[in-house]
N, C-alpha and C positions, 0 to 999 in steps of 0.2 A: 094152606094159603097164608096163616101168620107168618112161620118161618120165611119163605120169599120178599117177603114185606118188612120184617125184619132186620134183614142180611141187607135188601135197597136200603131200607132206612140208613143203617151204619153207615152203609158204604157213602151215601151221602154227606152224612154227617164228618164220617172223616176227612171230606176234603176240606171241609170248614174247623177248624179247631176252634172256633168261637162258639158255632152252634154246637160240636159237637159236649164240650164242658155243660151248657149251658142246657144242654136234654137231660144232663143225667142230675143238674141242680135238684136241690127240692124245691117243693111249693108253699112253702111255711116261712115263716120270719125273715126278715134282708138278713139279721146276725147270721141267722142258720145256713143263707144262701152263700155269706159270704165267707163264712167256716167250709163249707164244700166247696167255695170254688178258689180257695186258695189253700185247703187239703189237696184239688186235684191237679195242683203242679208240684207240689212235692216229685223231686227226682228229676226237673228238670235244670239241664246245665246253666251257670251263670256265666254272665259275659257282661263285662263291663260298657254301660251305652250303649245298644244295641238298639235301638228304637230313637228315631228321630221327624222330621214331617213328613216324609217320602215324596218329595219335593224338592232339589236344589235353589228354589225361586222363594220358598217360605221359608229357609235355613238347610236343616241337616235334611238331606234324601236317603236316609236311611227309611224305613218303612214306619209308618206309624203305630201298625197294629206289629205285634211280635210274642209268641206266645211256644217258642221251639228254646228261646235262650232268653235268658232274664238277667237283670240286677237288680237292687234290694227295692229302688225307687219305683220300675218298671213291674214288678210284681206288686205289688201294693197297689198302683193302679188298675194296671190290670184286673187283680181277684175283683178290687173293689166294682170297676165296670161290669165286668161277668155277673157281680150280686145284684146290682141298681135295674140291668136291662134284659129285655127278653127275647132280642133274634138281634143278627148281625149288626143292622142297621143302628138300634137304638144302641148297641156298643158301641161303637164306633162317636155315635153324639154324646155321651156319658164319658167317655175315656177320652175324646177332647176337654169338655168342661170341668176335667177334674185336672185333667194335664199344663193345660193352655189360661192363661188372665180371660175368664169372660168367655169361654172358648174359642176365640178368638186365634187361629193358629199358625206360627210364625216362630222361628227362634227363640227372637227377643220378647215373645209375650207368652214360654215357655215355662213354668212356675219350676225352674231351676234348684231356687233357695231352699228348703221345707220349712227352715224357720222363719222367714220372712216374703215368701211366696205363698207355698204353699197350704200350708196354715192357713194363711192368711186369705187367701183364692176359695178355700174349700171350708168355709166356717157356717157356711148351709147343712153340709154335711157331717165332719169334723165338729167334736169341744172338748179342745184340751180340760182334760182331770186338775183338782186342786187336791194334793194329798199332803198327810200328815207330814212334816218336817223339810215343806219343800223350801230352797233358798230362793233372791234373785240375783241376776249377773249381767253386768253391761256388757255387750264389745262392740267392736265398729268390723261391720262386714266388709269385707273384699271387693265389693261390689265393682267399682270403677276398674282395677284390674282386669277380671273374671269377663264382663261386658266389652273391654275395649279388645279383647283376641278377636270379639267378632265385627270392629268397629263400631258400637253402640258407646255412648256417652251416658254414662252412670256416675255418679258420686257414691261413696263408702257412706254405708250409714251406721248409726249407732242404734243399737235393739238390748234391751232387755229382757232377759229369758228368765222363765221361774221353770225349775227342774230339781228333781228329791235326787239327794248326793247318793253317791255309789255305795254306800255303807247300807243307807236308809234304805235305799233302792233294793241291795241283796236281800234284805231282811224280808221288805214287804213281796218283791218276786217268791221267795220260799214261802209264802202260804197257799193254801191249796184253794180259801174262801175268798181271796184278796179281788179277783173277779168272778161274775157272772157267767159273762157273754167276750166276743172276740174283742180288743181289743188293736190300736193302732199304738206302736214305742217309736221314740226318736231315739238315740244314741248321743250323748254330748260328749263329743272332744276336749282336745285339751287345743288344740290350734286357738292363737288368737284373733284370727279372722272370720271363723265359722263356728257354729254352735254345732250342727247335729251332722256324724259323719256316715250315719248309720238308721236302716232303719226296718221294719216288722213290724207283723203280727205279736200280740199276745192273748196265747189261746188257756182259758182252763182247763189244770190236769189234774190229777186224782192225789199227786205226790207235789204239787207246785203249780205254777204258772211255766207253761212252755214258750219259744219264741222260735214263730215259724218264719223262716226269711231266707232271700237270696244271700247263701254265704259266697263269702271269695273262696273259701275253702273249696267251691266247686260243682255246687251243686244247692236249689232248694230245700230244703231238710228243715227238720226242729229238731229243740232240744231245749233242756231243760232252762230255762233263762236265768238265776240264780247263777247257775252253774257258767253259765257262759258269762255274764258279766264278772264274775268273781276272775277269769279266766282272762279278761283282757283290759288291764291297767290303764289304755289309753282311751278311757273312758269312763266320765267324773260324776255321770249321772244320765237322770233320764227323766223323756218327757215323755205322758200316756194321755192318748186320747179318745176316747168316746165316740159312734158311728151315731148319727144321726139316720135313724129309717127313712 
């Protein structure tokens, strides 16, 4: 009788790819849930913007939920909703309010920026790290541009960032004690308009600090993080931040 029940169980499950991740989570710590459920998209394809309000009326009619193809921003929410809730439903309201100002859901109230959105939207959840030898840096965002492609009226604003330089940054990714638990990384560019062009997981490993994330390279995957920032010049530093359970 198990087996029969079993096999319906899956089969159920897999037409929901939300419930189905979120049967096989554990039931111990949001870190722990949120370590398995952004270990269980590793190997899925990346796609740039693929996820929007599934709606032409609220902005993009792309689909809201999207868990077949990802980019870095779109996975990061996602693991993150999969860890917070526990059946479709409550995903779906958790993956708004992390997505959306207020959850509120609409283009324009889309927390687009991460340095000046999203951060900023999710500091319930979310707190950025103060680490050893971090700087700070002005710039004036893009904003007015970036908002009037979609006709919304924005001014550029001016944000200062504190982020530990690429040197420091290597140094501290190479050690193996440097975190505990999963961690959330920004990426700073060198662009004058934007801070962070990039962004992950940071997960601990036995040889280092790993960074789990949607690569352009093609696919979800990790890899050693040390190694990957050493690996890509056009990027000055980095921000790390803290999950709040």
């Amino acid at each position: 009788m198990i087996a029969p029940f079993l096999a319906l169980l899956a089969s159920i499950l897999g037409a929901d790819p939300v419930a189905s991740i979120q049967f096989r989570l554990p039931q111990g710590t949001f870190h722990a849930r949120l370590d398995a459920a952004s270990r269980a998209l590793l190997g899925r394809p990346y796609l740039l913007g693929p996820m929007g309000e599934g709606d032409s009326h609220l902005g993009d009619p792309l689909p809201r939920v999207r868990l077949d193809s990802l980019d870095c921003v779109t996975f990061l929410e996602q693991s993150e909703a999969l860890a917070r809730s526990r059946d479709t439903t409550s995903f779906r309201q958790v993956l708004d309010s992390i997505r959306y100002e207020n959850g509120s859901v609409s283009w324009s109230t889309r927390n687009h920026w991460m340095e000046c959105g999203w951060l900023s939207s999710n500091r319930s959840r979310v707190r950025p790290l103060e680490l050893p030898g971090m700087i700070g840096e002005t710039r004036i965002l893009g904003l007015k541009a970036f908002y009037a492609s979609h006709g919304i009226v924005r001014q550029d604003s001016a944000l200062t960032l504190r982020y530990l330089p690429r040197d420091k940054a290597i140094e501290w990714l190479s050690r193996p004690k440097s975190l505990s638990a999963i961690h959330g990384v920004g990426l700073v560019g060198r662009l004058p308009s934007i801070f962070l062009l990039h962004t992950g997981f940071l997960v601990p490993g036995a040889k280092g600090i790993l960074l789990r994330h949607a690569s352009q390279s093609g696919q979800v995957k990790e890899e050693q993080a040390a190694a990957y920032l050493q690996g890509k010049p056009k990027f000055k530093g980095i921000v790390v931040w803290e999950y709040i359970p």
